[in-house]
N, C-alpha and C positions, 0 to 999 in steps of 0.2 A: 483529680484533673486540674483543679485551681492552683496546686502546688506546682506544679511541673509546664502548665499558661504562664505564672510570675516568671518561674526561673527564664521561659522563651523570651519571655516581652523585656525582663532585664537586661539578656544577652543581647536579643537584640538591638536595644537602645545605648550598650555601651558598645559594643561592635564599631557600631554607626559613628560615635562618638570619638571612638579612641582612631576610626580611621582619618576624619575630618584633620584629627590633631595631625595626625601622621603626614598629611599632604601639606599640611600649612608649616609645619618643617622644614621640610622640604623643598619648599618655596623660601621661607625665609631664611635658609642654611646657603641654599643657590643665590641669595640675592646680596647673603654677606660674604658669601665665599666670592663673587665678583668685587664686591667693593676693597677686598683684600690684596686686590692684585694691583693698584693704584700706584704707578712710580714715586718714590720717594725723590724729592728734587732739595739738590742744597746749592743755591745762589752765591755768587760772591760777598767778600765782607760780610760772613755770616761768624756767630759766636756760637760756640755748643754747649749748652745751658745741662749742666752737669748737675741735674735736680734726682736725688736719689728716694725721691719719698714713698717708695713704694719696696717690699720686703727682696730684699736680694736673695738669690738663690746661685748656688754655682753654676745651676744646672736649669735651663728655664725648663725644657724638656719639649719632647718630637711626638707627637700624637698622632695616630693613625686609626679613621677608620675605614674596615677593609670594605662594607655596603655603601658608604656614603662620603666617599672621598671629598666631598665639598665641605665636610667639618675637618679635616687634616690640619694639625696645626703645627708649626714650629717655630714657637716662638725665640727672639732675639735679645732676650733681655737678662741673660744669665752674668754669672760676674765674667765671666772670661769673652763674652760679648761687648759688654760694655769694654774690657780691658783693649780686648782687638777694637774696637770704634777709636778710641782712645791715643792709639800706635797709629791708627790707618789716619786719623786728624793731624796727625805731628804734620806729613805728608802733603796732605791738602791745602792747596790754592786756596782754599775757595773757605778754609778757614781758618780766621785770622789770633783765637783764643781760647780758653776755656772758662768758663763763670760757675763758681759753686756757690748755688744762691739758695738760702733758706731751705735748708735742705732738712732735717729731721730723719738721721737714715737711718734706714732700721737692716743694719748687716752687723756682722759677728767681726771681731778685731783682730784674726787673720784676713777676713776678706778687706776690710780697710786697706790692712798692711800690702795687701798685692795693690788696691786702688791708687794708694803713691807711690809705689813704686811704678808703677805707669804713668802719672801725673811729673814724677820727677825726670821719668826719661824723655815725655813730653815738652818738659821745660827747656831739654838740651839742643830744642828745633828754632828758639830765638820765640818763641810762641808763649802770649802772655798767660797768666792763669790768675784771676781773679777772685778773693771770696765775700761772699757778705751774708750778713746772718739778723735778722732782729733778736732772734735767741739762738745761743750756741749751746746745745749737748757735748757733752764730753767727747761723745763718738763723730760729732760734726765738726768740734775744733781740733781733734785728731788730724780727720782729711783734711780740713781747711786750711791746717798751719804749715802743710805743702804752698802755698799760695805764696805769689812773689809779693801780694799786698792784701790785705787782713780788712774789710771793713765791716763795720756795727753799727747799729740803727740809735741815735742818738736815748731812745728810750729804752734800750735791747739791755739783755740779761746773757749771762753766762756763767754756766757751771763747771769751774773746776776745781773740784775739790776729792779725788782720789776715790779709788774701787772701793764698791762694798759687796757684800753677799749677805741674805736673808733667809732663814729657813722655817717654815711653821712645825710644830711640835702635836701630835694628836695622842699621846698614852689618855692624859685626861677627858680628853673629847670621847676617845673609843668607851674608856670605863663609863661615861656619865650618858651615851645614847644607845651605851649597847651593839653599838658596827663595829667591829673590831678587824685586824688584818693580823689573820696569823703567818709570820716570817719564818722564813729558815734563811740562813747566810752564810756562807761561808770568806772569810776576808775578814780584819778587823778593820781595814777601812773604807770596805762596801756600804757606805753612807748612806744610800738610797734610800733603807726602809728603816732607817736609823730613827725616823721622826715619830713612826707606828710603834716604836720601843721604847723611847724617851722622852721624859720634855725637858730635855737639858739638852746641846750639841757637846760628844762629846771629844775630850783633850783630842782625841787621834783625828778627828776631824776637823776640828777648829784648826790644828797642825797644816794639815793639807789643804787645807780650804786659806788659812794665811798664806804659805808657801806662793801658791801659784797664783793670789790675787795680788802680791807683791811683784811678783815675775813679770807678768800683763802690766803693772803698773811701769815698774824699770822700764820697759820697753817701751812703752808709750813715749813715758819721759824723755828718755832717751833720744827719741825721732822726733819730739816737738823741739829740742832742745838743739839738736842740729839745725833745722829750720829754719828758729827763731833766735837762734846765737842767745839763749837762755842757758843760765848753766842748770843741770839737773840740780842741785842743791837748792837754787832760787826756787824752781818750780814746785821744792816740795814745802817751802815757806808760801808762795801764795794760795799752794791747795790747803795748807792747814789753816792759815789766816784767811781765808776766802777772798784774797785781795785780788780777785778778777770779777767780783760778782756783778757789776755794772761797768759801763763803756771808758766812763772817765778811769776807777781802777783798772780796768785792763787797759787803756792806755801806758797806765804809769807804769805796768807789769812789764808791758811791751810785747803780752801777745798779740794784741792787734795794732793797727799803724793809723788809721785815720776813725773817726767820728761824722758820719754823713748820714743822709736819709735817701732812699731807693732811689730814686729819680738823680741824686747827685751820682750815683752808683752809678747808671745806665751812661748819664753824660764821660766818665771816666772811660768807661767801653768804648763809648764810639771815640773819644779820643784816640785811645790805643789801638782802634780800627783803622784811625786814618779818615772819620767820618768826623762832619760839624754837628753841632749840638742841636740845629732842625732838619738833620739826617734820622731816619728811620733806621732803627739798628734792626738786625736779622737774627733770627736764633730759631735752631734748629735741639728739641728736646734728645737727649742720648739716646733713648727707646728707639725715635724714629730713625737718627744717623746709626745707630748700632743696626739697624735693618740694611740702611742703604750699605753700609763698609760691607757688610758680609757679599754681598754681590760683587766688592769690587778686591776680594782679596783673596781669592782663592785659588791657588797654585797647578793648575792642569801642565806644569811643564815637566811633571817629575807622575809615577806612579805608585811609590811608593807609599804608604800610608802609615800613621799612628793611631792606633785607635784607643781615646778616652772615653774611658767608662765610668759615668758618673755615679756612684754609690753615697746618694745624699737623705739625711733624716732619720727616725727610728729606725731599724731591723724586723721585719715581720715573717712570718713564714705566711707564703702568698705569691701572689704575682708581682707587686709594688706598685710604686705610681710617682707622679710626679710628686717629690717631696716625703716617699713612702719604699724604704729600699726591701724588697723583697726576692727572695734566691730566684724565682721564674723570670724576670725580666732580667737583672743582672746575669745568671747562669746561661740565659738567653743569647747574650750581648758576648760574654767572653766564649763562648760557643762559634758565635759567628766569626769576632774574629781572629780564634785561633785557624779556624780550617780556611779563611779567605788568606790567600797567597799572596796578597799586593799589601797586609797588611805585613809590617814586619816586626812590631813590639805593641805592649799593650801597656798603656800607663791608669790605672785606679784610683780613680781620683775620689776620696772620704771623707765625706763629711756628715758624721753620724756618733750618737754618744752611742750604741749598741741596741740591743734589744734580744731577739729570741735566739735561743743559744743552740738549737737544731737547725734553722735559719744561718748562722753564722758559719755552723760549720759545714753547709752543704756550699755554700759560697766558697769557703775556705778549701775544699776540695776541686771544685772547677778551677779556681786559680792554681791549685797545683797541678792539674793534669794542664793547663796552659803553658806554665813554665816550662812543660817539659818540652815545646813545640819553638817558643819564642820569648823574647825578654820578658819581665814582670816587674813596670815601677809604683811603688806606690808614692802619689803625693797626698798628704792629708791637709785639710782647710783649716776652718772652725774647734773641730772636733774629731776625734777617731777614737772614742774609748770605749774599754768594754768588750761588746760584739766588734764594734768599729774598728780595735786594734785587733780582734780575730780574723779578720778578713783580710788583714794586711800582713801578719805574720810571717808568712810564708815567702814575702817578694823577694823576688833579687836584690831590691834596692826599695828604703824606707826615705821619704824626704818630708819632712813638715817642716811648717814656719815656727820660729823660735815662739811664737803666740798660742803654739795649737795645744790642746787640751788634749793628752792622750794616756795610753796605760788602760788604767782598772780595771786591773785582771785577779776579776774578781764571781763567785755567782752569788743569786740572791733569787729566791720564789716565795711569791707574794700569795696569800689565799684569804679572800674577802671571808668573814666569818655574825651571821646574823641568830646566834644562840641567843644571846641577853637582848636584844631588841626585839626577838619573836617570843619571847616568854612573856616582857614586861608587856607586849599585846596580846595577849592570851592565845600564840599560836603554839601549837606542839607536834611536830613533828618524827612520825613512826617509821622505823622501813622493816621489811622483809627479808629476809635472805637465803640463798643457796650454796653457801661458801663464806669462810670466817671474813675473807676482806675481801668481798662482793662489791662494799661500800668504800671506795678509795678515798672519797673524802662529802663529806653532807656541809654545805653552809646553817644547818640548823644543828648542826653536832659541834663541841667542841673537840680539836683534833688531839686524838690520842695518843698515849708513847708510840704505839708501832707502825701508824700513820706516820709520825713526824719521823721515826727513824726511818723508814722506807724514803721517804721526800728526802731527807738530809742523808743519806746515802746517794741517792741521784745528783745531789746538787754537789757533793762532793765527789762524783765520776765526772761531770761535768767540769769542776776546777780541774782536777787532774790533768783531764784531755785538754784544757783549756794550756796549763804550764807545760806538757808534752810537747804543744803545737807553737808555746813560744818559744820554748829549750833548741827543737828541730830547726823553725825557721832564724832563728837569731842565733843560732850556733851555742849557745849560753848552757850552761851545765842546771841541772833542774834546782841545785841551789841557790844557783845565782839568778835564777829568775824568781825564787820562793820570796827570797831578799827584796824585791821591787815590785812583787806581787801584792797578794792579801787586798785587793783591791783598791791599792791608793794610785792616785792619780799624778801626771807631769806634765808639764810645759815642754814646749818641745828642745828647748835648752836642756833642760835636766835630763829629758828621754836619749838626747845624744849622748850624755856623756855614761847615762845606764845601759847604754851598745841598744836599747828598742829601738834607733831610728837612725838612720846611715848619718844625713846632713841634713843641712837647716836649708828652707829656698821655698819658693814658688811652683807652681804648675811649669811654669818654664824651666823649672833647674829640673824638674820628673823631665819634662820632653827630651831635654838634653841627653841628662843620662842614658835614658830607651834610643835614643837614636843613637846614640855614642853604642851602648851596647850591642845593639842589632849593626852595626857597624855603617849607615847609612848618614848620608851629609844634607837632601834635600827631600823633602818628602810632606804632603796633606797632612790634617787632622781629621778621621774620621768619629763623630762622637754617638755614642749611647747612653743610657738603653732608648729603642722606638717603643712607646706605648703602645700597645694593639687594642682599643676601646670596641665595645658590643653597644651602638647605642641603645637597642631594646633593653637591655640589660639595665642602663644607665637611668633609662625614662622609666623602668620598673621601681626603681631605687625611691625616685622623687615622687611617685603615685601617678603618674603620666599614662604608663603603659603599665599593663599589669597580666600575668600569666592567665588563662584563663582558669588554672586552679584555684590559684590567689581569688581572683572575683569571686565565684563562684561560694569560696569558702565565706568571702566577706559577706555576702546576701543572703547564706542559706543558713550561715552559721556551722562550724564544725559538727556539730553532730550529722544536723540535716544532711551534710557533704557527704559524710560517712557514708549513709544511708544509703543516696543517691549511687553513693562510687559502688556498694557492692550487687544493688539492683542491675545497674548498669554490665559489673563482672558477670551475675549466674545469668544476665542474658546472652550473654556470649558464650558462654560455654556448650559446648555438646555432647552427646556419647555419655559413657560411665565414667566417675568421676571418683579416683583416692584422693579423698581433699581432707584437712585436719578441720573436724565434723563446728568448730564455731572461730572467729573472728577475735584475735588478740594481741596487747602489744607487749614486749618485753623490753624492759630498760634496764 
């Protein structure tokens, strides 16, 4: 009787507890969800403070929950948010510049590439644009050297001195702790799990791995060097000589134009505002103006639509999430709108190095039953390789930035393996069997010929359907993708001219396209995927809210649970009973 008093008096004390929490959510979800609704207001002679210190995403992402619509969120601060705030400010009265001030950004060097090229077109509205930095990153005086005037903080630092890439090596690490990672691969320059096999990089890597960190580097050069009427040649003498590394050298380099301290900076602004120097300058953060533009830029005069589907981050098989591309939310997204009528092309927008290879290809079929209905463009960002480029394969139309990292079409499976680390602790591990390969694969077994052939036969039907599905959709004869295959990778320079990617451009050159193909002139952007979130689900996650099996098991402990769940069964039961005569589990 005292066992079964606890389990009451437990339940009922977390019941009690977990409901408290429940309503004070509730209250405090109701109390943010009001302060959320707050007008955004932007005043005359105001500057938009173009502060990117917070992780860019293409896709900030649309969150929905269906119980508690007071948590709904959709936020505004994706790149192509900021880009439209950006366009919608050339426009505005009411703002007089742009300031990119100490910024520290942390986005990938195609989304820069779209960020000036909106900064440049912004320029063409007579509208000043400002920079200042007390330290400049590579990726900050990228953006920054769009700027019609360059300033640096008399004590300030800057780094340019040319791409590198790093990679750590573990054969030695696995031999000497016993963790080891058994690979299969197919590709010779499926590099990924190249480090669990060697501790040297090697030639065929270093190869690709030079290629396309020179590519990204030309390109940079290249746009700072228009800019700054630097010729690339100069640029690649002060990167090796580090002769930008302080304010006075970068003067003389002539990436930057003046030597001031912050406050001389502000006085500069309000000049160019039209304001005196004990006028109050105004500045409105992007975050908050990319909120306000969205309100004031949306086309209700056309019904037409484009619907961008954002496919950003690893590859999972799953639902996804924000930052997490998984076939249920995506297959979701081009579901809706292939059968919605008002939609009339779909453009795929990628940014993803790949991931699960069942995953990619269940995607890769909803885009094909799409195409059959309406256009199919793909733009790729950052990245699209891998699964990434499996997913895009098939479009009507492939567009990435000369910058984008795509290709490697390539497989590879990874299997953690703890034999030598469970021995050298005195574990030993037996199994049982009812069939010769019962046991697919043990982390306490080392993996055998006919295991590894099994796996490297999978992973080799996997390549195959992988060069089937780029031969189909790129028209390419299966040798001529074998050729560009083996898992090495391309910039999207080199992907155009190896036929993987139509043209070089922006999310705007995909828009164009899909609206050129769908044969329409004015038309919305509708964007995806919606997140559909379970808060209970969510507060189970963080220990908040918890099943009441879960409790139950934590307080009584698994066995006891056991116990209790089958007492609980034969009390239920009635009548005569064919039941298998004891209680067991099979794995």
């Amino acid at each position: 009787m005292n066992f079964f008093k606890r389990v009451l008096s437990t339940l009922t004390g977390l019941i009690l507890f977990f409901v408290i929490c429940f309503f004070g959510l509730i209250i405090l979800g109701v109390v943010l969800g009001s302060g959320a609704e707050k007008t955004i207001q932007v005043k005359p002679n105001t500057v938009l403070d173009l502060t990117l210190d917070f992780p860019i995403q293409d896709y900030a992402g649309k969150v929905e929950f269906k119980e508690y619509t007071f948590l709904n969120e959709h936020r505004k601060d994706g790149l192509f948010n900021i880009i439209d705030a950006i366009n919608y400010a050339a426009f505005d009265d009411k703002i007089k510049g742009i300031s990119i001030d100490n910024n520290f950004v942390n986005a990938g060097v195609s989304q820069l590439k779209e960020l000036r090229r909106a900064l440049l077109k912004f320029k063409e509205s007579g509208k000043f644009v400002l920079a200042y930095a007390d330290v400049f990153t590579q990726k900050d005086y990228y953006l920054s050297s769009v700027a019609d005037t360059i300033y640096m903080s008399p004590a300030g630092l800057m780094e340019f001195k040319g791409l590198y890439s790093e990679r750590l090596y573990f054969k030695d690490f696995q031999e000497k702790t016993g963790l080891k990672m058994e690979v299969v691969r197919h590709g010779k320059y499926k590099s990924a799990v190249e480090p669990f096999l060697s501790n040297e990089m090697s030639e065929n890597n270093r190869e690709q791995i030079s290629v396309y960190l020179n590519s990204l580097w030309s390109e940079i050069k290249k746009e700072i060097s228009e800019s700054r009427h630097v010729s690339v040649e100069r640029l690649d003498i002060i990167a090796d000589s580090l002769l930008a590394r302080n304010p006075h050298l970068a003067l003389e380099s002539k990436l930057i134009d003046k030597i001031v301290y912050h406050d001389q900076y502000v006085d500069v602004m309000k000049a160019a505002s039209g304001l005196t120097k004990s006028d109050d300058l105004k500045y409105i953060k992007i975050k908050d103006y990319a909120e306000y533009a969205s309100t004031n830029v949306k086309n209700y005069s056309t019904k037409n639509k484009i619907a961008v589907i954002f496919a950003e981050g690893e590859i999972i098989y799953g639902e996804g999430d924000v930052g997490v591309v998984g076939q249920g939310a995506i297959n979701k997204s081009l579901k809706k709108a292939r059968e919605d009528d008002r939609v009339k092309a779909v453009v795929l927008r990628i940014n993803s190095p790949g991931g699960s290879a069942l995953a990619s290809e269940l995607i890769w079929r909803e885009v094909a039953l799409t195409k059959k209905v309406k256009p199919v463009v793909v733009s790729m960002g950052n990245m699209a390789a891998s699964g990434g480029y499996y997913i895009a394969c098939n479009a009507d139309k492939i567009i990435a930035e000369s910058t984008t990292i795509t290709g490697s079409i390539g497989v590879f499976g990874v299997l953690p393996n703890v034999e030598q680390l469970a021995r050298n602790m005195g574990i030993n591990a037996e199994q049982v069997t009812t069939n010769q390969n019962a046991v697919t694969y043990s982390l306490f077994e080392p993996l055998n010929e006919t295991q590894r052939q099994f796996i490297q036969e999978g992973v080799l039907d996997v390549y195959e359907l992988f060069i089937d599905r780029v031969s189909a959709g790129r028209q390419l004869t299966k040798d001529q993708v074998e050729a560009i295959a083996q898992g090495r990778v391309w910039t999207g320079v080199d992907a155009v001219n190896h036929g993987l990617v139509d043209a070089l451009g922006g999310l705007d050159v995909a828009l164009n396209e899909a609206a050129r193909a769908a044969k329409i002139e004015d038309y919305r952007i509708k964007e995806f995927p919606v997140f559909e979130k379970n808060l209970d689900k969510i507060l189970e996650q963080f220990g908040i809210v918890k099943a009441k099996e879960t409790i139950l098991k934590e307080e009584l402990g698994e066995e006891n649970y056991k116990i209790l769940k089958e007492i609980k069964s034969l009390s239920k039961k009635k009548g005569v009973q064919l039941l298998f005569p004891f209680s067991t589990e099979i794995k």
